[in-house]
C-alpha positions as CSV (number, residue, x, y, z in Angstrom):
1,X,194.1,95.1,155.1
2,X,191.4,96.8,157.0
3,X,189.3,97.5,154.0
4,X,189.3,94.1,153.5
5,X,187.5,93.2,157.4
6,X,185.4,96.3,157.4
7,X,182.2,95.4,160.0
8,X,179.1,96.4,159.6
9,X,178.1,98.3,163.1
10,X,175.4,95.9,165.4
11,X,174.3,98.8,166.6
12,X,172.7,100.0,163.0
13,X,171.6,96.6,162.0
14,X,167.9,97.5,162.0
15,X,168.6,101.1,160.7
16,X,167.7,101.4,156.5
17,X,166.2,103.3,153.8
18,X,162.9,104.2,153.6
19,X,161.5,101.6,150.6
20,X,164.3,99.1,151.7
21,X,163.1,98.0,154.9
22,X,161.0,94.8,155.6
23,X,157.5,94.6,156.8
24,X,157.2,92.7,160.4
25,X,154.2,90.2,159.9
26,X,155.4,87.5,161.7
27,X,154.6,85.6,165.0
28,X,156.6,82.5,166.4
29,X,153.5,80.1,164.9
30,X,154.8,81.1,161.5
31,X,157.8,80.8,162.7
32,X,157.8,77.1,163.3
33,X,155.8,76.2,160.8
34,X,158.2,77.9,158.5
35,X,161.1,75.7,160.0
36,X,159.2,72.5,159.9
37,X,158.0,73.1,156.5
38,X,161.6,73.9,155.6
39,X,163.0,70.9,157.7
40,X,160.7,68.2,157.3
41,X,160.8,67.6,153.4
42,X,162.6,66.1,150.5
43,X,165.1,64.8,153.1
44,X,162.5,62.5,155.0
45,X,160.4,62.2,152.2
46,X,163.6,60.8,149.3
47,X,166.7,61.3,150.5
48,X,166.2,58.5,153.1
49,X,166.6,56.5,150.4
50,X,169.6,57.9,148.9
51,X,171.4,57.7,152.8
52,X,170.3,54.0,153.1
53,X,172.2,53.3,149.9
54,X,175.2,55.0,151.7
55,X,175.2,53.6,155.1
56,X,172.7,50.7,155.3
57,X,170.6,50.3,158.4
58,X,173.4,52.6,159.6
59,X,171.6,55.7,158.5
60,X,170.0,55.9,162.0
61,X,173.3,56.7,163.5
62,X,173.5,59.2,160.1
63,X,170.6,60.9,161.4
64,X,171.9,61.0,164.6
65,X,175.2,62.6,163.9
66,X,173.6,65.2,161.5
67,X,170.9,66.2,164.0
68,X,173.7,66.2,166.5
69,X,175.8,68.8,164.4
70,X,172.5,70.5,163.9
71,X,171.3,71.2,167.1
72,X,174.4,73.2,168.7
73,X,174.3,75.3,164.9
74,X,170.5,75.7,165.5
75,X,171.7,77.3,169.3
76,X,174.2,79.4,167.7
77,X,171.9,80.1,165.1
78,X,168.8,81.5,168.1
79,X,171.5,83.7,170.0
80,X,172.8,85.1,166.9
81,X,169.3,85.6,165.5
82,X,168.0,87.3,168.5
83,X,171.0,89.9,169.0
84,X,171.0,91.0,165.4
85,X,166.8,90.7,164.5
86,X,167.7,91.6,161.0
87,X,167.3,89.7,157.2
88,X,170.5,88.1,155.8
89,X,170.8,85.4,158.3
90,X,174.7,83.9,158.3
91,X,175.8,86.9,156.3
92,X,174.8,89.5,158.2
93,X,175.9,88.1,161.2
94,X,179.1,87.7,159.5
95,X,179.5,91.1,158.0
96,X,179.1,92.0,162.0
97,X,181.4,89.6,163.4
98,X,183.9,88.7,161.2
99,X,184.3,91.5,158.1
100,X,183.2,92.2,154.5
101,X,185.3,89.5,152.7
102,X,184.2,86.3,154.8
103,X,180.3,87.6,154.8
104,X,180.6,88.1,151.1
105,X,182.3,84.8,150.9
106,X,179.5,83.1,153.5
107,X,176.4,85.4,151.5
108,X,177.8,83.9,147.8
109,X,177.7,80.5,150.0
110,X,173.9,81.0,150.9
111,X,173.3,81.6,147.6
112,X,174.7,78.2,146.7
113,X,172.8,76.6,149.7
114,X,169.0,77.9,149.0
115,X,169.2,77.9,145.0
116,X,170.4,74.2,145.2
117,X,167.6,73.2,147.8
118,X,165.2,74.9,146.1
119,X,165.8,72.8,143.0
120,X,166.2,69.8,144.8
121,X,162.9,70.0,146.2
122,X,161.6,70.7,143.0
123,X,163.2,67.9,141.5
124,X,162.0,65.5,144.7
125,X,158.8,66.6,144.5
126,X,158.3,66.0,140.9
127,X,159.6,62.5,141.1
128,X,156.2,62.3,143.6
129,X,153.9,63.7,141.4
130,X,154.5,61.8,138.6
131,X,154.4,58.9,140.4
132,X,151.1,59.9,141.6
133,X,149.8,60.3,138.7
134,X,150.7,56.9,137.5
135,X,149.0,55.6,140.6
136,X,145.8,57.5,139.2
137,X,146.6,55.7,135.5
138,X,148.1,58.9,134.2
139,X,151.3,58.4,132.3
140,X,153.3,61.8,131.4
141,X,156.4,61.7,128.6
142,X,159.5,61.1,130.3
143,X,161.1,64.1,127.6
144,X,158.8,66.6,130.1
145,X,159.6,65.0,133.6
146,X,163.1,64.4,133.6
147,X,166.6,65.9,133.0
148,X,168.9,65.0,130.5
149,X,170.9,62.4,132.8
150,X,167.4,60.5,133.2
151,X,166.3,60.5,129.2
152,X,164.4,63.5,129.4
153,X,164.4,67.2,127.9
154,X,163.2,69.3,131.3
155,X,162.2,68.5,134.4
156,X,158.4,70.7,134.0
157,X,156.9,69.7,136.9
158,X,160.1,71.0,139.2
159,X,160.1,74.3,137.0
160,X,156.4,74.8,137.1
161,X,156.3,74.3,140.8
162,X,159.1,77.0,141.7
163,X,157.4,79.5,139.6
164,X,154.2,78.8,141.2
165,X,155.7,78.9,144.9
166,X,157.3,82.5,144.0
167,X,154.2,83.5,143.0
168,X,152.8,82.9,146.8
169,X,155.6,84.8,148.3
170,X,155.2,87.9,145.8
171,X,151.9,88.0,147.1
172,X,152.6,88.7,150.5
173,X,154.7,87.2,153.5
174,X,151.9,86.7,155.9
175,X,149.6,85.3,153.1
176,X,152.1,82.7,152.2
177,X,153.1,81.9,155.8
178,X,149.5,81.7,156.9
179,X,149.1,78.2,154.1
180,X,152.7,77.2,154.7
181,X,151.5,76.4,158.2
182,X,148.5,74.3,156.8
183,X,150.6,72.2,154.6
184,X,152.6,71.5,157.3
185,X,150.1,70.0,159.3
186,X,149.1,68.1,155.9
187,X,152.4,66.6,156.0
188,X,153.1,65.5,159.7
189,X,150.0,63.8,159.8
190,X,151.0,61.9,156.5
191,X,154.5,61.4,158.0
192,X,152.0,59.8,161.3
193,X,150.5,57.2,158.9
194,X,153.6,55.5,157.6
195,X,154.9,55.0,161.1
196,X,151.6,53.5,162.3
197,X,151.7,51.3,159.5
198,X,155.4,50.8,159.2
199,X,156.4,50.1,162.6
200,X,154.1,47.2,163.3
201,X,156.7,45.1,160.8
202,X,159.7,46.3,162.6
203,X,162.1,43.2,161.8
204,X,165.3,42.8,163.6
205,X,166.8,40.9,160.4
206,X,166.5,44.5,158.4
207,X,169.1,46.0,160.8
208,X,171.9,43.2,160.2
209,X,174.7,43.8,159.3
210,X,174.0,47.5,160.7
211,X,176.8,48.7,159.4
212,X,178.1,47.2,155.8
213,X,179.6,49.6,154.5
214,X,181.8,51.3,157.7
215,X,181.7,54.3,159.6
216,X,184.3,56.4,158.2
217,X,183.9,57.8,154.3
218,X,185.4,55.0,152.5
219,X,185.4,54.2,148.5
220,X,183.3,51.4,147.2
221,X,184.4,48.8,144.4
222,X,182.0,50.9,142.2
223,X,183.6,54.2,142.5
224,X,180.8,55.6,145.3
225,X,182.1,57.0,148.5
226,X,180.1,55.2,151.2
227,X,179.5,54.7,155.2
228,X,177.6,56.0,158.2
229,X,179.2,59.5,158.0
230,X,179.3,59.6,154.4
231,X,175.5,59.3,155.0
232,X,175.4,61.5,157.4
233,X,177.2,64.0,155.4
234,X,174.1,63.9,152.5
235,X,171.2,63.7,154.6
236,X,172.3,66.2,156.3
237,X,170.1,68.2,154.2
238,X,167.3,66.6,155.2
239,X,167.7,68.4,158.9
240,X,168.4,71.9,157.9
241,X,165.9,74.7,156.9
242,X,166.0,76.3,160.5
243,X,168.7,78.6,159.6
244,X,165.4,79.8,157.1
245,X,164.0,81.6,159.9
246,X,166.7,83.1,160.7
247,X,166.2,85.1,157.1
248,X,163.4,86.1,158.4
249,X,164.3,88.1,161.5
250,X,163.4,91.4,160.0
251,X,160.1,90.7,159.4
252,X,159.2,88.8,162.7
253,X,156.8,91.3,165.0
254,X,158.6,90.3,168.4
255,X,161.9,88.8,167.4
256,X,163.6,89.2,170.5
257,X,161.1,86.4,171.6
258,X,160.0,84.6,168.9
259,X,163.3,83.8,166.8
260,X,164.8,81.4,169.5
261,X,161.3,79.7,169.6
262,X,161.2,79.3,166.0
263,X,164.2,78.1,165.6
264,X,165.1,75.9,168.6
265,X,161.3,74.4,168.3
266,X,161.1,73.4,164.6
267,X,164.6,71.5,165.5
268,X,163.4,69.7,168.6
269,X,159.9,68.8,166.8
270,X,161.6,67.5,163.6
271,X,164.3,65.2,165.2
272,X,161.7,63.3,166.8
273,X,159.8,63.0,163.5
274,X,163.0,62.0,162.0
275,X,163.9,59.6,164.0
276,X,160.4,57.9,164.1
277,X,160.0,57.8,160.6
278,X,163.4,56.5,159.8
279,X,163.4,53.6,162.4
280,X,160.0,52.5,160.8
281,X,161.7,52.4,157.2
282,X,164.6,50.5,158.0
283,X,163.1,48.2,160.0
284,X,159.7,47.5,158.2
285,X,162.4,46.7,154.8
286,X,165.4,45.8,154.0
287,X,167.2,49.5,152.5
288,X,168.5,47.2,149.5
289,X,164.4,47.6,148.3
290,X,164.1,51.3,149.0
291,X,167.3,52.3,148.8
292,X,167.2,53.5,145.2
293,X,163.6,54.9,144.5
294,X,162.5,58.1,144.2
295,X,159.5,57.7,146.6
296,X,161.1,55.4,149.3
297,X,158.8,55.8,151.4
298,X,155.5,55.7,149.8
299,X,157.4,52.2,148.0
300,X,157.8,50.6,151.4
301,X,153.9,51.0,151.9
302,X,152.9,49.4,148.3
303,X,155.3,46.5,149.5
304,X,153.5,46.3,153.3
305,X,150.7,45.8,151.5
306,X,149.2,49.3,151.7
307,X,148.5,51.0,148.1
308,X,146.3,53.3,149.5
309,X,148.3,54.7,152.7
310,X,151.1,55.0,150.2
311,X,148.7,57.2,147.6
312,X,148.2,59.1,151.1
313,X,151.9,59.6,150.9
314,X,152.2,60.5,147.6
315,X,150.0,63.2,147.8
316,X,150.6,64.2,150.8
317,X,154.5,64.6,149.2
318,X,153.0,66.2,146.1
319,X,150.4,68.8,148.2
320,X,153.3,69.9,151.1
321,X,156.8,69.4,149.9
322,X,156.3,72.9,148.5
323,X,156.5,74.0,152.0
324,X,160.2,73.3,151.8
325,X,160.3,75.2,148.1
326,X,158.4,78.1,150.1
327,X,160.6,78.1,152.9
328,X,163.9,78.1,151.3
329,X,163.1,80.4,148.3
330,X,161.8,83.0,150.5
331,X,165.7,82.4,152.3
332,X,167.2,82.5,149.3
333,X,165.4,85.9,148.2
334,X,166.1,87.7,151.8
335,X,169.5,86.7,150.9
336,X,169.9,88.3,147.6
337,X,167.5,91.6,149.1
338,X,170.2,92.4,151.9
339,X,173.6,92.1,149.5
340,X,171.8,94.2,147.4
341,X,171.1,96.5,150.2
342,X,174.2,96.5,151.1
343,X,175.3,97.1,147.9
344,X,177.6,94.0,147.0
345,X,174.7,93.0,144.7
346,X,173.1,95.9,142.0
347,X,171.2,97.9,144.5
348,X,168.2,98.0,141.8
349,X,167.4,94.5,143.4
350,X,166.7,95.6,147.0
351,X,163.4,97.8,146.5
352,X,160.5,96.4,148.5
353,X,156.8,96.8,146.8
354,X,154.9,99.0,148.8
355,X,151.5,97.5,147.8
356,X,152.4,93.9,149.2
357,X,155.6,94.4,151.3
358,X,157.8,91.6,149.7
359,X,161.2,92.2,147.4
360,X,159.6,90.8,143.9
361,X,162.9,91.4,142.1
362,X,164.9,89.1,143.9
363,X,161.9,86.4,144.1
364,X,161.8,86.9,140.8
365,X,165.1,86.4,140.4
366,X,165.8,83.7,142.6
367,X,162.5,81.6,140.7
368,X,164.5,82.0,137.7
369,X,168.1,80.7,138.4
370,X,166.0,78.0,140.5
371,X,163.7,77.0,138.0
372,X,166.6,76.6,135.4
373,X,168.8,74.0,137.9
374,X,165.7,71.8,138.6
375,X,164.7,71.5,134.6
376,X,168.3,69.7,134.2
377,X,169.9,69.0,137.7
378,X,170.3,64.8,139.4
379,X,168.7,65.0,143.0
380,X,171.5,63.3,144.9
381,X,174.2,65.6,143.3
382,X,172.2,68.8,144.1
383,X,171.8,67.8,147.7
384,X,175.6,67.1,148.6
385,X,176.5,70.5,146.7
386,X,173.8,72.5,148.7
387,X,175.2,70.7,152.1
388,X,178.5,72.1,151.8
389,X,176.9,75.5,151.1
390,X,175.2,75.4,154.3
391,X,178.0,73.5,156.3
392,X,180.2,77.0,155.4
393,X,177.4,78.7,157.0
394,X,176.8,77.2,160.0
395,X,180.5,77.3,160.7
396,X,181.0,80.8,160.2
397,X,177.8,81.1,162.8
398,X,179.0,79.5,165.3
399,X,182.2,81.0,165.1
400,X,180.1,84.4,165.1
401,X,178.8,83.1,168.1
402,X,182.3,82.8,169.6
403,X,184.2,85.7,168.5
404,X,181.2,88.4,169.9
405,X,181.2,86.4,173.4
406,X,184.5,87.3,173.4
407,X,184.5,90.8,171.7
408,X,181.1,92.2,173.4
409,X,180.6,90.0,176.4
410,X,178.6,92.6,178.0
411,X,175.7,93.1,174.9
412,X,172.1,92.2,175.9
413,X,171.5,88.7,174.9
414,X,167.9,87.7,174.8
415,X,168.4,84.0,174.1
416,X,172.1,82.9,175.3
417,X,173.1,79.6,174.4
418,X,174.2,77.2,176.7
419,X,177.6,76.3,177.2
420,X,178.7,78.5,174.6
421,X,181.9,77.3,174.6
422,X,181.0,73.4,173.9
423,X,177.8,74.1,171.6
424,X,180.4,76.0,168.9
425,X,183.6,74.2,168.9
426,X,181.4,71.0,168.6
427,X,179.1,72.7,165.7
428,X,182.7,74.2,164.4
429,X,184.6,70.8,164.2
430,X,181.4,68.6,163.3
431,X,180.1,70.7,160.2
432,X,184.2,70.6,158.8
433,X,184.0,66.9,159.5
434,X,180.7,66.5,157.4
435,X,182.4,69.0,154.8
436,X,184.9,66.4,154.8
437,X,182.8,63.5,154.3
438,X,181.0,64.8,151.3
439,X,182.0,63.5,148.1
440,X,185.4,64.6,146.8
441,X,183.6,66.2,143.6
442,X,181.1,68.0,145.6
443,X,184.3,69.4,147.2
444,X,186.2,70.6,144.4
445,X,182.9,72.2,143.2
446,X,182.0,73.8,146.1
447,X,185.5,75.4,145.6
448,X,184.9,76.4,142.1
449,X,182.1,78.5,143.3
450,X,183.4,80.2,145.4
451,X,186.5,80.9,143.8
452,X,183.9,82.7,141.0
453,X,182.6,84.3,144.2
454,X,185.9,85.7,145.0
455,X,185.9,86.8,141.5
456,X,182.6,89.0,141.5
457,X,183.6,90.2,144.8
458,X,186.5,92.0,143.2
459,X,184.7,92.9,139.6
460,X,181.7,94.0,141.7
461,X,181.1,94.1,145.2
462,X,184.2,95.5,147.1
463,X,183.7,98.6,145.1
464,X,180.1,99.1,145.2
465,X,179.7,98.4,149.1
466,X,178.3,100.5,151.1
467,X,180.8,101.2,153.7
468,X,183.1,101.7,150.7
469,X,181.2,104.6,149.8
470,X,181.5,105.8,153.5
């Protein structure tokens, strides 16, 4: 039974091979930028719509109760961060805390979480550029810009755009941070239009009934699972993306400092964005307009009466939703480089190019399983699946953040987190409520994956670790 809980030591964390360690490039300005261009994305920028459709004018208590759950994960998330300033983000904390078996189980769950977003993204922010295109009178065959389940062949845009984004962080993590931070301010300032337009035709008659379709998850006459929570439970994705800093621990310059900033600051920035932007949409329109378009928000201005703020919009979408692409695929490839270095993943994959600093193999890698989901994959489907990914994750950091207050109460701690003892129950209990609100078939596949995961783990992993070899 011990075998199966072996820890990694917290005292080694930052110890590793020479060509397997991480080049610290980082200050807390990337840092925040690399949240808020991870946070503020597809999930302001589409999936409003898709949580309208859920919950009606209800989705503001959606975004409420996500950001809720968020913001005591996000605190779990800083504390954890700052004891442990190394890449692997919920895993390694894991492999610390709680053993080998749940951080393999909570790594092959990060997987799931960044590949899915990635390809969400992808497919979001195709859905923009086509449609700004066709603003411009350029009409592209539906075969290239859509899946299967929309009449298509491949999704190219999506698949084009992930290959290009990889290409950025293979260049260098500093070089990529450095224009991730000037998209970002490309897209806040877009986000600033549409609420100076929007708000102005705030309409009370848009929020009644607020609540049509319940609070609770409950099953519609059509066979879709709607509500506030079940809302809550999708769009949840659109607050998440700080735990993306987190990934990148090891290579911040003063992360004792900077990681709590990073992450506690790109959370408190983005719920007031959020919360703007969505009390502009459902107020300026009724969500029965928006509810179902792929560009909600750049439709709501065209209706207003603005076709040019809504081309703003559009490119706006189409010039800085890659930040969320850059964010989470450079996530999703610190993930893969630490299993690997740990050796649950072929340790081939964890060599670091000495010319630029980054792990191309798993960038690589990770562009190529992403690519292949967003050619063929439904938006709304990919979203729910990558939310219960992440809810797995912030769980198991939160209960991390219990289980060394109680084990190592005496360890440094450079950011604490308040109340400790309210911030992770609450974070505990809210993200297996969300998890429970999710669609029953995201649940069953989330279950399916990692039952494959277990799988692997025993073909591959539990032999090749390294604290099996001693």
């Amino acid at each position: 039974m011990q075998s199966w809980l072996r820890r990694k030591s917290i005292d080694q964390v930052t110890v590793h091979e020479e060509g397997r360690r991480l080049v610290p490039t980082l200050s807390w300005p990337h840092l925040i930028a690399l949240g808020i261009g991870a946070i503020v994305g597809t999930g302001i920028y589409t999936l409003i719509g898709v949580g309208a459709n859920l919950a009606g004018p209800g989705v503001l208590l959606s975004f409420a109760a996500a950001g809720l759950v968020c913001a005591c994960a996000a605190l779990a998330y800083a504390e954890m961060a700052t004891m442990m300033p190394a890449a692997g983000s919920a895993y390694t904390y894991s492999y610390i805390s709680l053993g080998e078996t749940i951080a393999w189980v909570v790594g092959w769950s990060l997987i799931l979480e960044y590949s899915l977003v990635v390809s969400t993204v992808a497919v979001g922010w195709s859905g923009y550029a086509v449609g700004f295109l066709h603003g411009l009178g350029i009409d592209l065959p539906t075969a290239l810009t859509a899946g299967p389940h929309a009449g298509g062949i491949v999704n190219l845009p999506a698949v084009l755009i992930t290959f290009v984004v990889a290409g950025l962080l293979m260049a260098g993590t500093k070089e990529s941070a450095t224009l991730n931070a000037m998209l970002v301010l490309i897209k806040i300032i877009a986000l600033t239009v549409f609420v100076v337009i929007a708000l102005p035709h705030f309409e009370t008659a848009h929020m009644d009934p607020f609540m049509p379709f319940g609070f609770a998850k409950s099953m519609g006459a059509d066979g879709v699972e709607r509500g506030v929570m079940a809302a809550a439970a999708i769009i949840f994705f659109a607050f998440y993306g700080f735990d993306a800093i987190s990934t990148a621990a090891e290579e911040t310059k003063r992360p004792e400092r900077d990681l709590a900033i990073g992450i506690v600051g790109s959370m408190v920035g983005c719920t007031l964005i959020y919360v703007l932007v969505a009390l502009a949409a459902v107020g300026a329109m009724s969500y029965t307009v928006f509810g179902h378009s792929a560009e909600p928000l750049a439709l709501i201005l065209r209706e207003l009466g603005s076709p040019g703020a809504a081309k703003v919009i559009g490119a706006a979408a189409v010039i800085a939703l890659p930040t969320v692409l850059l964010a989470f695929l450079y996530g999703q490839s610190r993930i893969f480089f630490v299993m690997s270095r740990d050796g649950l993943l072929p340790r081939r994959l964890s060599t670091v190019n000495k010319r630029t600093g980054t792990p191309i193999a798993t960038t690589l890698l990770t562009a190529l399983l992403v690519a292949a989901l967003a050619g063929v994959a439904r938006l709304d489907e990919i979203a729910a699946l990558a939310n219960a990914g992440t809810l797995a994750a912030f769980t198991a950091v939160a209960v991390c953040l219990l289980v060394l207050r109680k084990r190592e109460p005496q360890r440094e701690r450079k950011f604490r987190t308040p109340l400790a003892w309210v911030v992770g129950p609450v974070a505990i209990l809210g993200c297996l409520y969300l998890f429970w609100s999710l669609p029953s078939k995201t649940q069953l596949w989330f279950c399916a994956w990692n039952a494959l995961g277990v799988l692997a783990y025993l073909a591959y992993g539990r032999r090749h670790s390294r604290l099996a070899a001693g």
